[in-house]
N, C-alpha and C positions, 0 to 999 in steps of 0.2 A: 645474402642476408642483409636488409638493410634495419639499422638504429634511427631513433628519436628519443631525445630527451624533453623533459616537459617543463616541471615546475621547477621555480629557484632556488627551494631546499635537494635537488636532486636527489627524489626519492623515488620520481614519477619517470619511466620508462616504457618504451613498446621496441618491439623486434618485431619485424616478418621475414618471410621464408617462402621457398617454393610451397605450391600446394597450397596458395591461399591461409597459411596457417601464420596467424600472429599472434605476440603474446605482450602481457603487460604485465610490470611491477609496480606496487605505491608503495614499496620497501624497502629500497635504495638496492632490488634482488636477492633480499633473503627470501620471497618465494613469488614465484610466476603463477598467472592463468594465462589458459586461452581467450581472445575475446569472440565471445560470439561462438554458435554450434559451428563444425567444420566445413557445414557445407552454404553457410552465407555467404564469402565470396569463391569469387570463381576458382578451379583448382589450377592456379598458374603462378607466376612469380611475382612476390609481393617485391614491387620496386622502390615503390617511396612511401612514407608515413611522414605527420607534419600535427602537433598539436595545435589548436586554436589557442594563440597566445596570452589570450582573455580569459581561457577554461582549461585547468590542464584535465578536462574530463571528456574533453571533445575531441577526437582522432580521425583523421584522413589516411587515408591509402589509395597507393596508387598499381594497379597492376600491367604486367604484360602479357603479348598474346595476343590474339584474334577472338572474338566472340561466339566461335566455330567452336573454338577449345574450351575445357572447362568446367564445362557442365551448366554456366550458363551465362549471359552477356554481363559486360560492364567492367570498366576499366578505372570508376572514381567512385568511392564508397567514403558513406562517414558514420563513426560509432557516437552516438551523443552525450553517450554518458559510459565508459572502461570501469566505472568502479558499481553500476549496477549489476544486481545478482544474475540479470539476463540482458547482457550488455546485446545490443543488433545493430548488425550493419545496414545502413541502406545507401542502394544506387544513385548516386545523382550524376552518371558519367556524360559528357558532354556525348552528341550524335557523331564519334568520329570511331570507328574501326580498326584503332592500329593499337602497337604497344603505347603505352603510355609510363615514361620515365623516372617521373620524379614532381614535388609537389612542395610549393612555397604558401605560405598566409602571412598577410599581412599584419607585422601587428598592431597597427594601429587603428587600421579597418579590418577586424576579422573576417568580415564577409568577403575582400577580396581571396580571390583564391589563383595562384598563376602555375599551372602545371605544362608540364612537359614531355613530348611525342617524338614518334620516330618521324613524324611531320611539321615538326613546327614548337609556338607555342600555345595554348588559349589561356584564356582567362574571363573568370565570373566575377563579377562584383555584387552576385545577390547568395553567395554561401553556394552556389551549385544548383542554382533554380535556373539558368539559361547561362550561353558557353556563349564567346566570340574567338575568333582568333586571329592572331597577331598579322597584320600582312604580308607579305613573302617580298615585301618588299624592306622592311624592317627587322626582319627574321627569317631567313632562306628555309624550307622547307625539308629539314634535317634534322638527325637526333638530337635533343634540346637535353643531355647526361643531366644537369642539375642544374638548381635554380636560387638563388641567394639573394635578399631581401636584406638592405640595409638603411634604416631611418635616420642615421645621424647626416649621412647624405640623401635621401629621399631617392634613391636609387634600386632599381631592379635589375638584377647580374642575370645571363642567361649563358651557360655554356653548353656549347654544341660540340656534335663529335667532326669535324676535319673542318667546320668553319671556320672557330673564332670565339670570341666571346662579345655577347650584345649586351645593354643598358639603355634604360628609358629612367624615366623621370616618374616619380610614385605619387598619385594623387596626395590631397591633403583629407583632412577629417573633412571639410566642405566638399571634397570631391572634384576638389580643381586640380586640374595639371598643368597647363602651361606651357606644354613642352610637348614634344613627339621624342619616341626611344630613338637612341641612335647608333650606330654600329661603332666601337673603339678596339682598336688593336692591343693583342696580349702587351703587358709591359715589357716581356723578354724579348718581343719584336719591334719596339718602337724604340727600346735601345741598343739596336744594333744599327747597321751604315747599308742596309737593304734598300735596296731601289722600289718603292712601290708604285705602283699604278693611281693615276687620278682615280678618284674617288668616285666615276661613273665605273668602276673595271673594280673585281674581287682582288685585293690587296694578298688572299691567298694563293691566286694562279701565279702573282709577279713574283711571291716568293719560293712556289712551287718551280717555277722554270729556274729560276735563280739555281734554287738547289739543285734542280738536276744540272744544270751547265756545271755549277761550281764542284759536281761527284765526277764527271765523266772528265772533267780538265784533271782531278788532280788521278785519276785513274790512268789517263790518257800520258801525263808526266812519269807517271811512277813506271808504265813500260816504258816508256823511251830509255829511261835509266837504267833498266834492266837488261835491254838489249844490246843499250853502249857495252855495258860491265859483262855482259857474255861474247861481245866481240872482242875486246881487251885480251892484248897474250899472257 
């Protein structure tokens, strides 16, 4: 089950749930609806929901699953309006086939939208009218778990499942950036005394060997010791 919270009196809430089923409060949850008949989105797991920061009336979701399952395609739907009496979803999922994870907006450009795949990242900057996606050079081609959007640094968080965590640089209201994203190592890894590899080489394999060397030595210690102290009369 994944949460979204909306507006700044925290009254406005949405929840989904496997089976394409989500629901919303403008009560601070003294009573829920459904949005939308059961069978608008597809019937799989709702993974991420994301208000437009601009409209707490405007709702993204994000699902998982194949196109195959469900009952029918699409994996990025947006409700435009949660508090009309016949709230509808409609598809605007990028051309990609995989699950899809998780779903940031911008809020300072609402129209950007940066969601997350078992492939990667993409990202629209026209509300979900055309999709691009991230480089695989900038973003390895991996489950993108969630995505976090912060203005006071003008940065975009990307966390992956067994990579890492990426950041890029978030346009302005002109639409300039300046910048190209760039890969930064967890804080809990960049303050430890880890040998990592130049920065043409995955800073995760140097720490992956690491670790196995550093299990199998102290594995490889702890029998020696066992076997002195069972030779001992």
């Amino acid at each position: 089950m994944v949460f979204a919270p909306s507006d700044t009196t925290c009254g406005t809430y949405a929840v989904g749930a496997p089976l394409g089923k989500t629901w919303v409060t403008t009560n601070a949850g003294a009573t829920w609806s459904q949005i939308g008949p059961a069978n608008q989105l597809p019937a799989r797991v709702v993974t991420g929901l994301a208000f437009d920061p601009q409209d707490a009336r405007k709702l993204y979701a994000t699902l998982s699953g194949f196109n195959a399952d469900g009952g029918h395609p699409g994996h990025v739907y947006v409700c435009g309006d949660i508090t009309s009496l016949n709230p509808t979803w409609v598809d605007i999922s990028p051309p990609l086939n995989s699950p899809h994870d998780a779903i940031a907006v911008d809020p300072q450009i609402p129209s950007n939208l940066y969601v997350g795949t078992d492939v990667g990242m993409v990202i629209s900057t026209d509300s979900g009218a055309t999709w691009a996606a991230v480089p695989s050079n900038q973003i390895p081609r991996v489950i993108v778990n969630d995505i976090k959007i912060n203005r006071t640094t003008n940065q975009v968080v990307a966390f992956t499942y067994g990579r890492g965590v990426y950041s890029g640089m978030l346009p302005n209201a002109a639409g300039l950036t300046g910048s190209v994203p760039s890969h930064h190592e967890l804080s809990y890894v960049a303050d430890r005394t880890y040998s990592v590899f130049p920065a043409m080489r995955p800073w995760w394999l140097g720490l992956g060997i690491l670790g196995t060397l550093v299990i199998t030595r102290s594995y490889v210690d702890r029998s020696r010791k066992r076997a002195r102290k069972a030779g001992e009369p």
